[in-house]
C-alpha positions, -999 to 999 in steps of 0.1 A, spaced: 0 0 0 16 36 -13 11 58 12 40 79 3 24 120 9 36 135 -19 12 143 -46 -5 175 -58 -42 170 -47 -68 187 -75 -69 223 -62 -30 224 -60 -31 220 -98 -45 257 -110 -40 292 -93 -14 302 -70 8 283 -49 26 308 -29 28 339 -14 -1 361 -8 -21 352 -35 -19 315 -23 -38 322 10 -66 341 -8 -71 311 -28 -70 289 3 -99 315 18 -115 310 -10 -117 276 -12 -129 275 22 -158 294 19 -165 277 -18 -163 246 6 -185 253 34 -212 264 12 -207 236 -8 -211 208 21 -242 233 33 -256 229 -2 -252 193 -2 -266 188 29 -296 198 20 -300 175 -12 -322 146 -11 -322 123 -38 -355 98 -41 -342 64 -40 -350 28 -17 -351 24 15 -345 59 24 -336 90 2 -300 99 -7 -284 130 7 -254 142 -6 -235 159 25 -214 129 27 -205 126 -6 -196 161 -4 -176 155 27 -154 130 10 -151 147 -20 -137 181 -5 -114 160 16 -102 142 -15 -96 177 -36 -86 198 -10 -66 175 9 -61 172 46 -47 205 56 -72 227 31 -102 199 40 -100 199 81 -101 237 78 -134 239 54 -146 208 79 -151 224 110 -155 255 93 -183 241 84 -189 226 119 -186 262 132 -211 276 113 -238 246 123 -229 255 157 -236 292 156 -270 284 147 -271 281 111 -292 257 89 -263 236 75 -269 202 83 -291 177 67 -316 172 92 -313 204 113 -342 230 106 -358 263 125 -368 243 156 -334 221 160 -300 238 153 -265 242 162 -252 228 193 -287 209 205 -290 195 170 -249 186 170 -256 169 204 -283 149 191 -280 116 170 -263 128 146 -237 139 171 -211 112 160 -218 115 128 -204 145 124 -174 135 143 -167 112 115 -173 138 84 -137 149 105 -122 119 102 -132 111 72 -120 145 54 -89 140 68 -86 106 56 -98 112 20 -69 140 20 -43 119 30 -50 94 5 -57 118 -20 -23 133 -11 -11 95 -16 -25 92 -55 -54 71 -44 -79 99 -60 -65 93 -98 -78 58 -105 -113 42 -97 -106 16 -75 -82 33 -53 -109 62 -50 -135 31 -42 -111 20 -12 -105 53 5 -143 62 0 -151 27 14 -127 41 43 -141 72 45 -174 55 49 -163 34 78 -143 63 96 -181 78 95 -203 52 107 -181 35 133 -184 73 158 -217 76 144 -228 44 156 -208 46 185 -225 77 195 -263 65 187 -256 35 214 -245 53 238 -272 82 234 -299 55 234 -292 22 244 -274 -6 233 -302 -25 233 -322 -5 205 -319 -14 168 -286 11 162 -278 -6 129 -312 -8 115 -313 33 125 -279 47 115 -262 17 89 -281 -3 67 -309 22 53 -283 38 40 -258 12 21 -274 13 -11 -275 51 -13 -235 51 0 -229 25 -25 -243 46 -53 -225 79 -41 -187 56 -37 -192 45 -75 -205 81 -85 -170 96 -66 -146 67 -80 -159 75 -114 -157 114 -113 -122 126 -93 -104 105 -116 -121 114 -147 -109 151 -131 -76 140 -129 -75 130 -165 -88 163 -179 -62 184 -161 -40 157 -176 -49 173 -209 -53 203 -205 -22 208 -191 -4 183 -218 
């Protein structure tokens, strides 16, 4: 396994990469970010058993371009802005918002969208983000560094003795499955247009 940190992740390959200019583009790409996972949250795509929402596919994703440095910032950037109160996460509304709804069952959840970023960035930093089934392994890891806190968390908030996988795992494969194919497919499709256009 190449874990070797060396690589150019996506956003290192256009704009600056020093200097002044260099940390405006990295404030950019922040902000881009954070509205970006708020955006996402907020998607729900029909599908069976349960709809598919796209804040974790836009959680690994970021992590994957921006890599881990660029991606823990936009993260809890992100995580700051659900905790001042703002309507940024997929099932907070007007009635239940930043730190009550972050305490909540989703509470480890969003623990993991952490790890994960961080994760997807270090692979990403690694290569893995340029071919399909290295993208499919880190997003299958990026899946697991989300559901094992989130699960974690529902048990102890509830009970051990409650269904915790039939609430917080398995409605969800199908849709996760979907989104990991969709991700392997697209970042290195991305790779290979830069490929060209910079050949």
């Amino acid at each position: 396994m190449n874990l070797t940190m060396n690589r150019n992740v996506l956003v290192e390959m256009f704009g600056a990469n020093e200097g002044a200019a260099l940390r405006v583009k990295q404030a950019a790409l922040v902000i881009l970010g954070i509205a970006a996972l708020a955006v996402a949250a907020k998607i729900k795509v029909p599908m069976w058993p349960v709809p598919i929402t796209m804040g974790t596919f836009a959680v690994l994703t970021i992590g994957a371009a921006y890599g881990p440095r660029l991606g823990l910032a936009t993260i809890l950037g992100y995580m700051l802005v659900g905790a001042l109160g703002y309507d940024v996460f997929a099932g907070s509304s007007a009635e239940k918002f930043g730190l009550e709804y972050m305490m909540g069952g989703t509470g480890g959840y969003l623990v993991g969208y952490v790890l994960a970023t961080l994760a997807l960035g270090s692979l990403a930093r690694a290569g893995w983000d340029r071919s399909a089934p290295k993208m499919a392994g880190a997003m299958l890891i990026g899946n697991a560094l989300i559901y094992v806190p989130g699960l974690i968390w529902l048990g102890m908030l509830y009970g051990w003795d409650k269904p915790i996988l039939e609430w917080g795992l398995t409605p969800f494969l199908v849709g996760d499955a979907i989104k990991l194919a969709l991700a392997a497919v697209l970042l290195p499709a991305v790779w290979k247009l830069v490929g060209k256009a910079r050949g």
